[in-house]
C-alpha positions in Angstrom: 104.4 114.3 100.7 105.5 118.2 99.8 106.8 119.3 96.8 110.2 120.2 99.0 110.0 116.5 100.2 109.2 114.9 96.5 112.8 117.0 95.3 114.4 116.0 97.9 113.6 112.5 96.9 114.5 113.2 93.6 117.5 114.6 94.4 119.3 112.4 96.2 118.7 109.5 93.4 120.3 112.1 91.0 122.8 112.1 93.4 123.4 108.2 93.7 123.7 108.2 89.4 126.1 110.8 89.3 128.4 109.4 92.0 128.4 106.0 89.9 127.3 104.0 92.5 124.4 101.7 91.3 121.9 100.2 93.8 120.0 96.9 92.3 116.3 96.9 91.5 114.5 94.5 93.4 112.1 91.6 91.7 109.3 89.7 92.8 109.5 86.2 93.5 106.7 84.1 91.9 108.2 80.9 92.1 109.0 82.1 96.1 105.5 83.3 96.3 103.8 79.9 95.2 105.7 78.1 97.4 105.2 80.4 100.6 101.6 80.5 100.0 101.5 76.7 99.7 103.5 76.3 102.6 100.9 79.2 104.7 97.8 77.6 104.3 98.8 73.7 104.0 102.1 73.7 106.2 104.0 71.7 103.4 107.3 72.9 105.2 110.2 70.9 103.8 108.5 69.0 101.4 108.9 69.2 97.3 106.8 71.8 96.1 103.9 69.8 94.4 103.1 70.7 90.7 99.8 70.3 91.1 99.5 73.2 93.3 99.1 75.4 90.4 95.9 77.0 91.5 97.1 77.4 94.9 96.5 75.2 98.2 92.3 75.4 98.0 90.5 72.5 97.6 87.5 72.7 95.4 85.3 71.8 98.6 87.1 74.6 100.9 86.1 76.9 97.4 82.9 75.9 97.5 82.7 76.4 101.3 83.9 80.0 100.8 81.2 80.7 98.2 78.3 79.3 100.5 80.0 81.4 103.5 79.9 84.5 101.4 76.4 84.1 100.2 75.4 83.7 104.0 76.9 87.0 104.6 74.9 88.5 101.4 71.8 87.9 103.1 72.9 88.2 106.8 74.6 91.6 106.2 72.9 92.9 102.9 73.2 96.5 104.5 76.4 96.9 105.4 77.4 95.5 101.7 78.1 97.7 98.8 75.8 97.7 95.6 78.4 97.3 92.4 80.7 99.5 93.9 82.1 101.0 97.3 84.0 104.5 98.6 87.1 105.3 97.5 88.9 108.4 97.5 90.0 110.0 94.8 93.9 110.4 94.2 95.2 113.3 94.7 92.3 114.3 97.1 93.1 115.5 100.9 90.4 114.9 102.6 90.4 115.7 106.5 91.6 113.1 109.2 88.8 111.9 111.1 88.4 109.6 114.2 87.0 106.7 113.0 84.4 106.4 115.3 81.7 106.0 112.9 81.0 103.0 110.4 81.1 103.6 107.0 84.9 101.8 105.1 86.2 104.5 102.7 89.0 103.2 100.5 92.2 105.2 101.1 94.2 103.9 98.1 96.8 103.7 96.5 95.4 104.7 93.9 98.1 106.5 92.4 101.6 107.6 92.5 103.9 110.5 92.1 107.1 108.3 91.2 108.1 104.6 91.9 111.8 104.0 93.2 113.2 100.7 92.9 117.2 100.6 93.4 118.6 103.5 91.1 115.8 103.6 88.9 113.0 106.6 89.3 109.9 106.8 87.2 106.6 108.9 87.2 104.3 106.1 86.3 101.2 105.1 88.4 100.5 101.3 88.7 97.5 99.1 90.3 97.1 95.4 91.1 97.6 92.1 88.9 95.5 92.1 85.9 94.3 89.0 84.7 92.1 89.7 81.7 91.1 92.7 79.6 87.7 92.9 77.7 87.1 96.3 75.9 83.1 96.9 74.3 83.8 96.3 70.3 80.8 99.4 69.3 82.4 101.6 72.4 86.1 101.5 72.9 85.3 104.1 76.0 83.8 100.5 77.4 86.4 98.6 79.1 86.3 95.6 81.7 89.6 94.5 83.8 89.5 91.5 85.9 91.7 91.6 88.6 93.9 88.8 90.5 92.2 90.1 93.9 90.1 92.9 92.8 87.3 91.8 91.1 86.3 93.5 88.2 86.2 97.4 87.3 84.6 98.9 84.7 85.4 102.5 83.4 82.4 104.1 80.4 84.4 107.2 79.5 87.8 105.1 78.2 89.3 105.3 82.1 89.0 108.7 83.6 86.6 106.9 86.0 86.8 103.6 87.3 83.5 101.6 88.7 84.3 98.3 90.7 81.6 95.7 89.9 82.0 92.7 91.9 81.9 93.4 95.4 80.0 91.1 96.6 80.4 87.4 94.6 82.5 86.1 97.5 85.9 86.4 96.1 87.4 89.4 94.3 89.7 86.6 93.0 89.5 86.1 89.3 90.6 83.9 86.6 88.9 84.9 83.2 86.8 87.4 81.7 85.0 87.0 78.6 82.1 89.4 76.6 79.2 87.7 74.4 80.6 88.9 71.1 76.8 89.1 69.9 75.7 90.8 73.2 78.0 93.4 74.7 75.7 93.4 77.5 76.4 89.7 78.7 79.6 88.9 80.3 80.6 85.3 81.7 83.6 85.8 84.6 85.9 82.8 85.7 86.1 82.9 89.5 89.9 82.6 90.8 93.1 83.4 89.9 95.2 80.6 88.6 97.9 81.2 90.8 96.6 83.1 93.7 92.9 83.2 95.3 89.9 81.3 96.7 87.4 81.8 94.3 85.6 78.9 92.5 82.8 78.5 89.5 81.7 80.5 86.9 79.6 83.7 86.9 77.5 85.5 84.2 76.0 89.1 84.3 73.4 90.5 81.4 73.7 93.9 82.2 77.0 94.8 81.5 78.2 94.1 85.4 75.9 95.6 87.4 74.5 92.6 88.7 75.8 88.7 88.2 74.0 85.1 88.9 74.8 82.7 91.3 77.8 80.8 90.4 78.0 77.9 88.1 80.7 74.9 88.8 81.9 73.2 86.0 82.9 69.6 87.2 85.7 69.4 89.7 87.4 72.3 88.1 88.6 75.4 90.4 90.3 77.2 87.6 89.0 78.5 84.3 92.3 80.6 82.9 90.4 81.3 79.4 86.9 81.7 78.2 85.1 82.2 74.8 82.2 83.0 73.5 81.2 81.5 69.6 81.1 84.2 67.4 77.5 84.1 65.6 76.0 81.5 68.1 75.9 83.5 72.1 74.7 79.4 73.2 78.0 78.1 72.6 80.8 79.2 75.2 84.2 77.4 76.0 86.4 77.0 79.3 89.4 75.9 79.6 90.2 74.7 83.4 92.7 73.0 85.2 90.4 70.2 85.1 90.1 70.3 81.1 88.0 71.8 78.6 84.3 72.4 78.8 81.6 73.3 76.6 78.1 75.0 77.5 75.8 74.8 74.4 72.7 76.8 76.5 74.6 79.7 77.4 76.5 79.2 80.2 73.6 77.3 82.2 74.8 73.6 81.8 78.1 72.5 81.2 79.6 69.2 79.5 83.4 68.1 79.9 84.7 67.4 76.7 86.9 64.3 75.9 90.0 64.5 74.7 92.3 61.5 74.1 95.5 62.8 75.4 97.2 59.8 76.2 97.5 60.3 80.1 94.9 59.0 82.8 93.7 61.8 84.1 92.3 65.8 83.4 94.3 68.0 81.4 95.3 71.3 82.3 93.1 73.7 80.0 94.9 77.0 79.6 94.0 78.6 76.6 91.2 78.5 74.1 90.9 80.5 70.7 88.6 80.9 68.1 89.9 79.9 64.1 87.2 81.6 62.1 83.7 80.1 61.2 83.1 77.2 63.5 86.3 76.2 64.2 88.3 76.6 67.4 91.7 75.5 68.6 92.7 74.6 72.4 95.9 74.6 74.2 96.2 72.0 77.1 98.8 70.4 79.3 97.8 66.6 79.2 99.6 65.1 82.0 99.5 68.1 84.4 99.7 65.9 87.9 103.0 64.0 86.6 105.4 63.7 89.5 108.6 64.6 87.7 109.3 64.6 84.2 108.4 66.8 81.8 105.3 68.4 81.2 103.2 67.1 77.9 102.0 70.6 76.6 99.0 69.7 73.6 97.0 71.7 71.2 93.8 70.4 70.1 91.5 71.5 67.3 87.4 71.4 66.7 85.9 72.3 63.5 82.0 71.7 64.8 82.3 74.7 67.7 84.1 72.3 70.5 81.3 69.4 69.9 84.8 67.0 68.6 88.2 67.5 68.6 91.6 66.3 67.3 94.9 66.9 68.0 96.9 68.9 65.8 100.6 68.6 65.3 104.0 69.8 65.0 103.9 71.0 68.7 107.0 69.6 70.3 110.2 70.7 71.5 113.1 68.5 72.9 112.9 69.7 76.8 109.3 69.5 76.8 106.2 71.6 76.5 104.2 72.9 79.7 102.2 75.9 79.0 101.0 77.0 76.2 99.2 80.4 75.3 97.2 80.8 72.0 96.2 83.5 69.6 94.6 84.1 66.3 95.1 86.7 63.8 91.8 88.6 63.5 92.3 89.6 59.8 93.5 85.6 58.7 91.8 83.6 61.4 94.1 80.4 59.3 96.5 82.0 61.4 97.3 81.3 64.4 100.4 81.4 67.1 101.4 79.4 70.1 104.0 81.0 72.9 104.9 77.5 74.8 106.6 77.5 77.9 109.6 74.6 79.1 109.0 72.5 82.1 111.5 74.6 83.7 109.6 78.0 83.0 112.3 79.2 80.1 111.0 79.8 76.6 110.2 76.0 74.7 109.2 78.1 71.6 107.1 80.3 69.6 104.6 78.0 67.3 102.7 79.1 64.3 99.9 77.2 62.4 98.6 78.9 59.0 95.7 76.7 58.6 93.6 77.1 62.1 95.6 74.7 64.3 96.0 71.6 62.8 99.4 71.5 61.9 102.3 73.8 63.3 105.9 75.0 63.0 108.4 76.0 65.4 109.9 79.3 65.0 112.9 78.5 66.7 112.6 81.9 68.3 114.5 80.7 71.5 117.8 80.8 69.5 117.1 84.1 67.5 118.6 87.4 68.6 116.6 90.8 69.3 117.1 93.4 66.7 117.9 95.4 69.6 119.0 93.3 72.2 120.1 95.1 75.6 122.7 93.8 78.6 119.0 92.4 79.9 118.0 90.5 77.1 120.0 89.7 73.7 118.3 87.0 72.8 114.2 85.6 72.5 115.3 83.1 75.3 114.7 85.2 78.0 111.4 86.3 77.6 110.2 84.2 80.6 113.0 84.2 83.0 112.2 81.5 84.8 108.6 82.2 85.4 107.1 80.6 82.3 104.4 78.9 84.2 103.6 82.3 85.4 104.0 84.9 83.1 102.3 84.6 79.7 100.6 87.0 76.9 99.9 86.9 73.1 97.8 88.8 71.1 98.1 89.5 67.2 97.3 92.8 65.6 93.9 93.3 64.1 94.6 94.4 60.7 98.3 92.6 60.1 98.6 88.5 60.6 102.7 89.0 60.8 102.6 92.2 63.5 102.3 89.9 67.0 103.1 90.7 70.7 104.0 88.6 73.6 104.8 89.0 77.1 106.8 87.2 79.8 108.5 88.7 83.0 110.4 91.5 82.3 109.6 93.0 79.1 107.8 92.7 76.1 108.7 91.8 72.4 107.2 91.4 68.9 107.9 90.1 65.5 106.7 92.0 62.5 107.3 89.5 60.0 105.1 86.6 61.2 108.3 85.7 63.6 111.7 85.2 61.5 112.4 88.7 63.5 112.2 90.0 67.0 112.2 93.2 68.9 112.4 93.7 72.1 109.1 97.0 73.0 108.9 97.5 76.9 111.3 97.3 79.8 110.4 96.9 83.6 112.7 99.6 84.5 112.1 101.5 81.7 115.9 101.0 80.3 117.8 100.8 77.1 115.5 103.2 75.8 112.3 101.3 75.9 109.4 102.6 77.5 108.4 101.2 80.9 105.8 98.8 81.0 105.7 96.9 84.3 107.0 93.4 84.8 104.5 90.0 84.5 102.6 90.0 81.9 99.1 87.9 81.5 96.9 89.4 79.1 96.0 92.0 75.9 93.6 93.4 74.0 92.7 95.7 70.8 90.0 97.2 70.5 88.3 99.0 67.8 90.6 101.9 66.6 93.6 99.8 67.3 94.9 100.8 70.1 97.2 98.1 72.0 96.2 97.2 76.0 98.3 94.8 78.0 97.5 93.6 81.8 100.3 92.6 84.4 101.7 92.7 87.4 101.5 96.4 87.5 97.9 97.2 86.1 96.9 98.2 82.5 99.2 99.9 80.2 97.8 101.4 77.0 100.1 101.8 73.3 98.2 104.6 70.8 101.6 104.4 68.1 101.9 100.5 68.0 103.7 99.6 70.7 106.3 102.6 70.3 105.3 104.2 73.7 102.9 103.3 76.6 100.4 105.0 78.4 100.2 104.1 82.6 97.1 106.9 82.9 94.1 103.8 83.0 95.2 102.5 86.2 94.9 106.1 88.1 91.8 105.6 90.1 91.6 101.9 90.7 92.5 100.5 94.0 93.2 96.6 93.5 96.5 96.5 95.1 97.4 93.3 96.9 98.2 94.4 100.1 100.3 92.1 102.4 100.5 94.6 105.5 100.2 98.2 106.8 102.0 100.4 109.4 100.3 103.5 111.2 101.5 106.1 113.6 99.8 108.4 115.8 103.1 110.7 115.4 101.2 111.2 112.3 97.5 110.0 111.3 98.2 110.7 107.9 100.8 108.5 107.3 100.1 105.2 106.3 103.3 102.5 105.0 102.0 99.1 103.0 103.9 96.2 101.4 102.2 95.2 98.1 102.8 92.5 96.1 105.3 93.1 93.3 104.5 96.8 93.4 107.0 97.8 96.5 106.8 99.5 99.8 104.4 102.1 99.2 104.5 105.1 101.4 101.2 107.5 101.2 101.6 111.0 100.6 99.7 113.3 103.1 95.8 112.5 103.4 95.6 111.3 99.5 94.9 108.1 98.1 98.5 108.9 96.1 101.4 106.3 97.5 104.8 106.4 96.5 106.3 103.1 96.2 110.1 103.4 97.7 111.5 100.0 97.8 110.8 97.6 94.8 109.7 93.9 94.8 107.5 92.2 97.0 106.8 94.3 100.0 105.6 92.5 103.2 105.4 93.5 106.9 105.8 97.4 107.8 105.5 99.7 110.7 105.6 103.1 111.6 107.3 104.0 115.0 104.9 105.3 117.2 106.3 108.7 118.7 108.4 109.3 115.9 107.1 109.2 112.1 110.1 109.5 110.3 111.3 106.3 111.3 109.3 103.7 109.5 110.3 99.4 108.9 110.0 98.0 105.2 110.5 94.4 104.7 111.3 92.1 101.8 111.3 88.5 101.3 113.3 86.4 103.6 114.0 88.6 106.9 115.1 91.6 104.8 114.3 94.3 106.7 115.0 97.8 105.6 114.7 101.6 108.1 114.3 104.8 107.2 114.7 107.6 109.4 113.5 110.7 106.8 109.9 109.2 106.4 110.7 106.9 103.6 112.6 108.8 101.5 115.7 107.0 101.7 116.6 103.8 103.2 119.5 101.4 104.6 119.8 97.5 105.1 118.2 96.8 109.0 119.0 93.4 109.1 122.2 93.8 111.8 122.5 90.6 113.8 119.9 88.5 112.0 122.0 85.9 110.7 119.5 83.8 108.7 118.8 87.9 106.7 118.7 86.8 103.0 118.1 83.2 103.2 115.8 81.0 101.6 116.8 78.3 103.6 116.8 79.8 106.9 114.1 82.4 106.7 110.5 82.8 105.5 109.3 83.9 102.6 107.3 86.6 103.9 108.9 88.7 106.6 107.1 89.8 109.7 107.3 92.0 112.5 105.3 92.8 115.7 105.9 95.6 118.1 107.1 95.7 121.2 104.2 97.4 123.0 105.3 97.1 126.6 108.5 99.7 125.9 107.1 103.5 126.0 109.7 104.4 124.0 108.3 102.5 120.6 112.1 101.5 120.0 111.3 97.8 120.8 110.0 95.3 117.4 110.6 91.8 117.2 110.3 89.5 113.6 111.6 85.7 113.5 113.2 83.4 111.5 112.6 79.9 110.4 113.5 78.8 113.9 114.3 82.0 116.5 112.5 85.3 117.2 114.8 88.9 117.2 114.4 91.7 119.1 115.5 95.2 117.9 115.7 97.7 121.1 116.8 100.5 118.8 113.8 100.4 116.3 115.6 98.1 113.6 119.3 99.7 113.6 120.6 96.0 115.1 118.8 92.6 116.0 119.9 90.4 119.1 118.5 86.5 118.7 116.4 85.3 121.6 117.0 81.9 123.2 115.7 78.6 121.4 115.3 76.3 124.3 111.7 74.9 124.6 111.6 75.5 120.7 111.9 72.0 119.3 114.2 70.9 116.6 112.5 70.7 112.4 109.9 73.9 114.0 108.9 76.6 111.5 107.7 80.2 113.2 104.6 81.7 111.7 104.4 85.0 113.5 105.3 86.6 116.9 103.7 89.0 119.2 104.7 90.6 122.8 102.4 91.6 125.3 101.9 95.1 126.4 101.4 94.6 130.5 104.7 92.4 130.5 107.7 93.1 128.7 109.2 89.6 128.9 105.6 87.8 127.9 106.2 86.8 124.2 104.6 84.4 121.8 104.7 82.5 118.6 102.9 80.8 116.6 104.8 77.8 115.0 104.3 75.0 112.6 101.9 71.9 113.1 99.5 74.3 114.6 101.6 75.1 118.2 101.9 77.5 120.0 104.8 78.7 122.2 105.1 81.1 124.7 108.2 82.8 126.4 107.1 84.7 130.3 111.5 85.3 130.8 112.1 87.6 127.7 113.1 84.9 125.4 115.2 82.8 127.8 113.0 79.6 127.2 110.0 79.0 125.6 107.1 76.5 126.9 104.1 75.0 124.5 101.0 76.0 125.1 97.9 73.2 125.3 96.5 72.1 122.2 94.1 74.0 120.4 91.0 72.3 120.2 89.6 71.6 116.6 92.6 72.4 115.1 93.3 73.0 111.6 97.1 74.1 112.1 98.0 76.9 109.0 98.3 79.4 112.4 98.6 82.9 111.7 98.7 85.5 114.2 98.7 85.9 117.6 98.4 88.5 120.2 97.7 90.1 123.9 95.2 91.3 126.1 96.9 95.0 126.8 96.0 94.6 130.0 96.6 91.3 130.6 99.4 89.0 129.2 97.7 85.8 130.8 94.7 86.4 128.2 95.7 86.2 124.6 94.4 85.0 121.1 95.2 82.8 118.1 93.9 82.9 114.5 94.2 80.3 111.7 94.0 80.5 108.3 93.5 76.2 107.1 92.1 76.1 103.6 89.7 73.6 105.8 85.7 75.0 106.4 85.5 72.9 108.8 87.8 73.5 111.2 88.1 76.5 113.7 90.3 79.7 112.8 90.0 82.0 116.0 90.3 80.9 120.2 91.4 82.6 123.4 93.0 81.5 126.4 92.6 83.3 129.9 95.6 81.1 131.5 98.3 81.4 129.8 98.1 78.7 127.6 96.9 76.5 129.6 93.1 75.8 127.9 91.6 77.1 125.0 88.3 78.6 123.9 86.5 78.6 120.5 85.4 82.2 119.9 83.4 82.1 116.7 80.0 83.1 117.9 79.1 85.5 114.5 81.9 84.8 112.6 81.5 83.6 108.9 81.9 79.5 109.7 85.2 78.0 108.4 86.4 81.3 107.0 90.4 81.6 107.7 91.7 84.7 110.1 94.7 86.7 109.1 94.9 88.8 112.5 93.2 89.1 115.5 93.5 92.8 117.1 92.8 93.9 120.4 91.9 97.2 121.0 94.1 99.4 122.5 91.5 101.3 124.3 89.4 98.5 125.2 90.4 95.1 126.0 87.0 93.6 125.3 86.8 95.3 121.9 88.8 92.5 119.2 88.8 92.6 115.4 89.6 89.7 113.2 90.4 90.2 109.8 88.9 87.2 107.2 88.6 86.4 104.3 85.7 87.6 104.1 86.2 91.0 105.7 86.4 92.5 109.3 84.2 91.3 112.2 84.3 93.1 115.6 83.8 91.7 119.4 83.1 94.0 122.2 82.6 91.3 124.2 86.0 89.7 124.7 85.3 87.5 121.8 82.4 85.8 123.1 80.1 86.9 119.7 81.0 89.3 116.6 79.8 90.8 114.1 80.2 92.3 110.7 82.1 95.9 111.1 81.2 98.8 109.0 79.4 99.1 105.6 80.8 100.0 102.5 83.5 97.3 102.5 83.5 94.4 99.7 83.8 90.6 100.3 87.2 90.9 100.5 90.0 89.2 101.8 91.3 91.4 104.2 95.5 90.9 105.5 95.4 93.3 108.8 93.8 95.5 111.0 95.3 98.6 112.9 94.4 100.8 115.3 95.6 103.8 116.4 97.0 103.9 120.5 94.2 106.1 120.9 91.5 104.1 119.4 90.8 106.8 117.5 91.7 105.4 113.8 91.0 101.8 112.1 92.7 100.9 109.2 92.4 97.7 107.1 94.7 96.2 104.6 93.3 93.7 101.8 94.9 91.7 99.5 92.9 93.0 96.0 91.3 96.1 97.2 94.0 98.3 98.8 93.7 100.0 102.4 90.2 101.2 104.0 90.1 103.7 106.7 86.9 103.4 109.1 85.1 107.2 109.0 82.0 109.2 110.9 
């Protein structure tokens, strides 16, 4: 973007203050999120969301599966992988469009940003993907790990001016838990997938400081590890808690022993936090009946004096509407102390816990009831710390040198008590209001390290406090591309130009050939596009059919969701919102998206929607996706729930369902057209099921399908199929794994490009002219195929 184009920007938000007209920031969902995701890869459509679904819909044998999968591409494609780290362009850096002819991925960003614009708020920060732990090098602060949610983990030596990714290859970039040897900065033990998002599974351990990591270690049935420690003075004894309870390794990480804990419920707890007390002593936080079908959760803490060999239960933890989560931390100068930030079964605040003699017995704060010092129209009082999301959203950390100085996190800002919690002050905002410095929403995690400066993890990348928590630092996360990308759009009006929805970072719109996007709508952004003729008019989406136009190249934008009745609904719409384009009109004015139960078209590039016609669509259906043909403007398709698919040859008239799909998984997710010929098409699938198929063709319309996974990683889900434009025997199917390329109609593939992690990659687009490829991913931002 220009300068002129960057004031004009700013200008006209001026403009919307002054006239006193306020438009509303938007939020991300994560209650919405967990659901959709659930509901994406399991089709639990109109059932009660299941509690146990924590860790998302992936089995621990569909984990496993992945892992194998990914180790078969290792050794299958070794050359094509990156070492410990991969391309990526710096921000700020134009760099000359080129066709993408060639076959080397170069990460494109975003990277960083120029200003984020959410409703009436404008801010010159510069954010990255989910964090999920922080581990900074005690003898070298300049030393500094991140885990990602999606995006593995980076690694910056000179205190973040440069970032080094550092797990490109495991098999997921998904993470759950990072934790250094205390007595060897060198070793490093990494807990594979994300609590709440992510396929990875097992535990990992590197000796040389990242650079390289052993094959992965499972620990029982447990496909989460949330927290991981290391025993102080003894590098043989490390902890885990999972979500199939706590487990103890007592040869460094090689072996591993489930400990036994007499909660008082049939069953495995729930591990979600583990701390260490001082001297041999360690204290546990658990939820004990974590599969109960209603009622509330029984949130625990548990206490070992003999490094985790035995424990008890230590009390005083209660609260009257229950306890589910429950995050611990220890006061570095009085290990005797120590604090617990619990949760509610609802996700609200239960209370804030403290123990003064390691954990055996506790008190409530009653910090629910108490006021903030400086309480805003946001947030008065302690109660709102989690919003709702108290499942989700969790960090605690107490300052080195001073028992009674602690921080926590929960959705939308940050506090702290400075008197060991009789007190509370509210330190960060989301939006950067009431006179609080900006630290992004959705907090998970914090560190110190050895000068005392203050790092906290979210939703929004690494923040960093030099004056106690009085101002924050966004600078770290300039240079990291671990965005969770959900979709891109691309134009051949302009090459440059790329639009992406991220999750809970906005609709990101990138600026010229740089790795710098600017992120224009707030929230969860989903599906995108970029008209082709005309690249000022670009498509944002949020959740639930809200579609939004721009006509100035994303400067400014306007509600597009004219005619879609179901627009805003949770009950009518999905989640994530998607759109296809209407390839058979020259003109690029035609898109379609769909609703729970009908498919729109827009003939004026989003400005209005007309409904299409239901009949053939049966009654209780769910739409996945849509996709039109290019050869035949009134050749349409869908994929729908229970793995069908339907197909419309009169515009939209009626609809007729295609034959079965043989080996079928259901979880569809995409669908599209032979250019050339709308009789041919394709289907993807993404079941969490390794042994079911996730890609097939048809050549009659429906009629009979084909398996085409001749070269694809076995059992790995799709997330698109594309045809190329150019060539209608050239496809690309974007995995989990990556992108794979036929030129053969689909009858074999192979892997596409080197440079490109193990990644799990959300779309594929091509320029009309073949001449550009771009991939989205969901932990490692968008790649653009180069010479």
């Amino acid at each position: 973007m220009s300068q002129l184009k960057k004031w004009q920007r700013l200008i006209a938000a001026a403009a919307v203050v002054l006239s006193g007209a306020s438009v509303a920031a938007e939020k991300d969902d994560p209650n919405g999120r967990r659901r959709a995701m659930d509901e994406w890869y399991n089709e639990a459509y109109g059932k009660a969301y299941g509690k146990s679904k924590k860790g998302g819909p992936w089995s621990a044998a569909f984990r496993k599966h992945m892992n194998e999968a990914a180790a078969k591409e290792r050794a299958t494609y070794a050359s094509l992988l990156p070492g410990t780290s991969s391309p990526i362009l710096p921000a700020g850096e134009p760099s000359a469009s080129l066709a993408a002819t060639g076959t080397t991925w170069v990460n494109i960003g975003p990277t960083k940003a120029n200003y984020m614009q959410n409703g009436s708020y404008s801010l010159n920060k510069t954010d990255t993907g989910r964090v999920r732990d922080i581990v900074i090098d005690p003898a070298n602060p300049a030393i500094i790990y991140v885990a990602f949610s999606g995006g593995g983990v980076w690694k910056t030596t000179d205190g973040g001016t440069t970032w080094t990714p550092r797990s490109e290859t495991l098999g997921s970039l998904s993470t759950g838990s990072l934790a250094m040897d205390p007595n060897n900065n060198n070793t490093l033990y990494l807990g594979l997938g994300d609590p709440f998002d992510g396929t990875g599974i097992g535990l990992v351990k590197s000796t040389d400081g990242g650079n390289t990591w052993f094959a992965p270690v499972y620990l029982g049935s447990a496909t989460e590890i949330p927290d991981l420690i290391v025993a102080p003075g003894n590098s043989n004894i490390v902890l885990a808690a999972t979500n199939a309870g706590l487990f103890r390794s007592v040869d460094a990480g090689a072996t591993w022993s489930a400990i036994s804990l007499s909660t008082g419920f049939a069953g495995a707890a729930y591990g979600w936090s583990v701390e260490w007390a001082g001297g041999t002593k360690f204290v546990a936080a658990i939820d004990a009946d974590p599969l109960a079908a209603s009622g509330t959760y029984q949130g625990q803490i548990w206490v070992s004096s003999d490094n985790g060999a035995t424990w008890t239960r230590g009390t005083g933890v209660t609260a009257s509407a229950g306890i589910e989560r429950i995050t611990l931390a220890a006061a570095p100068s009085n290990r005797n102390t120590v604090y617990a930030l619990a949760a509610d079964p609802s996700g609200g605040l239960a209370d804030i816990f403290k123990s003064t003699n390691g954990g055996t017995t506790w008190t409530a704060l009653g910090a629910g009831a108490k006021r903030y010092k400086n309480g805003n129209a946001e947030g008065r009082t302690v109660s709102t710390l989690f919003n709702g999301q108290g499942w989700y959203d969790h960090m605690l950390i107490v300052n080195p040198t001073n028992p009674n100085l602690v921080f926590f996190g929960g959705a939308l800002h940050m506090a702290k008590t400075t008197d060991g919690g009789s007190t509370y002050y509210q330190v960060s905002n989301w939006l950067g209001q009431f006179s609080l410095p900006y630290v992004h929403a959705d907090f998970h995690a914090a560190a110190y390290d050895a000068s005392g400066k203050l790092y906290v993890g979210n939703d929004g990348g690494i923040f960093v406090s030099s004056d106690g928590g009085a101002t924050f630092s966004d600078a770290l996360n300039v240079g990291i591309a671990s965005h969770l990308i959900y979709d891109i759009g691309i134009s051949g009006a302009n090459r440059n130009a790329v639009i992406a929805g991220l999750q809970d970072n906005g609709t990101r719109v990138r600026v010229s050939d740089t790795a710098v996007y600017n992120q224009e709508i707030g929230g969860d952004g989903f599906d995108c596009e970029i008209h082709p003729t005309n690249g000022s008019l670009m498509l944002g989406s949020l959740y639930y059919s809200r579609i939004q136009r721009s006509t100035d190249g994303g400067l400014n934008w306007v509600s597009a969701c004219s005619g879609i009745t179901e627009c805003n609904n949770s009950s009518t719409a999905p989640f994530i919102t998607r759109m296809a384009p209407g390839a058979a009109d020259a003109t690029g004015n035609t898109i379609y998206t769909h609703t729970n139960t009908k498919v729109y078209r827009s003939t004026n590039f989003g400005s209005s929607w007309t409904a299409l016609g239901v009949s053939g669509l049966p009654a209780g259906i769910f739409l996945r996706n849509v996709a039109a043909a290019k050869s035949n403007a009134n050749v349409i398709g869908t994929v729908a729930s229970g793995g069908r698919v339907f197909l419309t040859s009169n515009g939209g008239a009626a609809w007729t369902q295609a034959a079965a799909l043989p080996n079928n998984g259901l979880s569809l997710s995409d669908l599209a057209f032979d250019p050339t010929n709308a009789n041919t098409l394709y289907v993807g699938s993404v079941a969490a099921d390794g042994t079911k198929s996730h890609l097939w063709k048809s050549t009659d319309f429906g009629a009979s399908w084909t398996v085409i996974e001749s070269g694809l990683p076995a059992g790995v889900p799709v997330n698109t199929v594309t045809v190329d434009p150019g060539s209608n025997t050239t496809l690309y199917a974007a995995t989990h794994l990556g992108v794979y390329r036929s030129t053969d109609a689909g009858a074999s593939w192979t892997r596409f490009g080197a440079g490109m992690p193990l990644v799990n990659v959300t779309d594929v687009q091509i320029l009309p002219d073949s001449s550009l490829v771009r991939a989205a991913t969901y932990g490692r931002s968008v790649w653009e195929l180069r010479p």
